[in-house]
N, C-alpha and C positions, 0 to 999 in steps of 0.2 A: 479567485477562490477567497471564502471568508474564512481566517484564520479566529479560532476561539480557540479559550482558553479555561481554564478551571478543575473541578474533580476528575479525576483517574474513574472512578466508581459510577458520577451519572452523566449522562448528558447535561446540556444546556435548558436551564426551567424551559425554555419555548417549544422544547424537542421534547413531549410527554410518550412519541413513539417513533425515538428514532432507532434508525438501524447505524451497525458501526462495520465498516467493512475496510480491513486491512490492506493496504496497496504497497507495492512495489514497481518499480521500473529499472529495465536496462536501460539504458544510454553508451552511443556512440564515446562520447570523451564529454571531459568537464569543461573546457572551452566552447565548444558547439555542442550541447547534448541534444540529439534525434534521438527519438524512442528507435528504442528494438525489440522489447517485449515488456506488458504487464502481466503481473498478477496481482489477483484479486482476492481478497478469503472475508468469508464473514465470521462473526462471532459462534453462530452455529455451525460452521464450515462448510460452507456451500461457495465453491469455486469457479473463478473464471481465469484464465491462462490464454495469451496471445502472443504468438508471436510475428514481429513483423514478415512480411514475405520476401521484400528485396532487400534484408539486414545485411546480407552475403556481397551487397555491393555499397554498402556503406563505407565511409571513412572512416575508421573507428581507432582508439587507441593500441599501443602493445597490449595492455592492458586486458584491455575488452578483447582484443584478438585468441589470448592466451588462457583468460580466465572467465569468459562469459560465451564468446561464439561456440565451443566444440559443449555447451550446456544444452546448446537448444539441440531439439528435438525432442527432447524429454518430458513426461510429464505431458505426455501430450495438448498440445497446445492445439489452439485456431488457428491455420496462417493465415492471416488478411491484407491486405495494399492497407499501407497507410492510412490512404484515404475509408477505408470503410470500418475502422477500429472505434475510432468517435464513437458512431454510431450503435455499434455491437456493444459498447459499454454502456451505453444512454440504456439503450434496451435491456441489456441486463440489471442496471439499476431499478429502473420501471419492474423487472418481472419480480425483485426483492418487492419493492414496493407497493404490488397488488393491483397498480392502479391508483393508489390512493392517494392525492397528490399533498394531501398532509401530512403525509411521514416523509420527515429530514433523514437522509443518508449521510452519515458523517464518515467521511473518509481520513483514516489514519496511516500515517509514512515515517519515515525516520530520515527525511531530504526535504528541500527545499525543492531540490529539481524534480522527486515525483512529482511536488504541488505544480511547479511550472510545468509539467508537463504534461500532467492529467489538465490542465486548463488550456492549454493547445488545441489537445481532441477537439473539447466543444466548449462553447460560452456555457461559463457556470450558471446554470440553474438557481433557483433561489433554496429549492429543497436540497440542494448540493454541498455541506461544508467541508472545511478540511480541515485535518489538524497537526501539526508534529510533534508526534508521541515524546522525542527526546526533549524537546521545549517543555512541554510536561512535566517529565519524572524530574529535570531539573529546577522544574520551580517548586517541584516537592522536597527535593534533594535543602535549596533555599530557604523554605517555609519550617524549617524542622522537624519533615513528617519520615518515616522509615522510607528510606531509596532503594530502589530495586536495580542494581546494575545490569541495565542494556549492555549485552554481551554478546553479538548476534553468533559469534563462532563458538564461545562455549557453549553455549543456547544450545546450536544445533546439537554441538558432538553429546550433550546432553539426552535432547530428546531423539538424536537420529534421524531428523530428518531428510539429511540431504546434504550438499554441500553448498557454500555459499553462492552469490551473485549469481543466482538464477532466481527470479523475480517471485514466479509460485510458494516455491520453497523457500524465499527472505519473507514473504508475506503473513504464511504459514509459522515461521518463526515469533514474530512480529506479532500474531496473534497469542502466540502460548507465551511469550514476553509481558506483555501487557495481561491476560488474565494473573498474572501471577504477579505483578504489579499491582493489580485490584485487589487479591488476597491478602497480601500485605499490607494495602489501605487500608483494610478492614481491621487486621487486628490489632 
């Protein structure tokens, strides 16, 4: 993945039409993280939700056991094998993109491990970037400009989405985070 850096507000001068789509992932544990499920949200909220199919027989943390496994099913997801998730994300990124292979798709996370994990699926693409939202607000936080405190759990109980460590709904958070992080650029 290419990590960029810069405004909260535009994209990258080379990305005159890119799309920005908010991602999430569960993971097994922080030692060995195997996906378990993504979501996916765009800026106009157009959603993708997956979860894996044989999660169930995963190794996974107390953690994940307690607080992410009894999530899924919700939010209706895809269940897909592993192996065909790559793919159904490539294609979803494509059906954002029309076809047109000159819109960049900039993918926004608040982990390093979505990044490592979204570039598992598939070899990154050149239309493909990624970004970490909190590497962001922090360099705004740095630069002297107004900081908008990432809160993913006040966030939610704010707008009600949902509860946390389910992928859809961190993503969906993660988008009205960030729009409101732009707002505040702005003024």
């Amino acid at each position: 993945m290419t990590f960029t850096h810069g405004n909260l507000a535009t994209p990258n001068s080379f990305q005159k039409h890119a799309f920005r789509v908010f991602c999430d992932f569960e993971f097994s544990d922080f030692t060995n993280p195997e996906l378990l499920s993504i979501g996916l949200v765009t800026e106009d909220g157009r959603e993708l939700y997956i979860e894996r199919a044989d999660a169930a027989e995963i190794e996974v943390s107390d953690f994940v056991k307690t607080d992410v496994l009894p999530l899924f099913g919700s939010e209706s997801p895809e269940v897909l094998a592993y192996e065909e998730i790559g793919d159904r994300v490539v294609e979803w990124f494509d059906s954002l993109r029309g076809g047109d292979r000159s819109v960049v798709i900039e993918v926004i996370s608040d982990s390093e491990f979505d990044h490592r994990l979204l570039s598992n699926l598939q070899p990154s693409p050149a239309w493909l970037q990624s970004v970490n939202v909190v590497t962001r607000l922090v360099q705004h936080l740095l630069s002297g400009r107004k900081f908008f405190r990432y809160d993913i759990e006040s966030t939610e109980r704010h707008l009600g989405l949902g509860v946390q460590h389910h992928a859809l709904i961190d993503s969906r958070v993660m988008r009205e985070a960030y729009a409101a992080a732009v707002t505040l650029e702005r003024e």
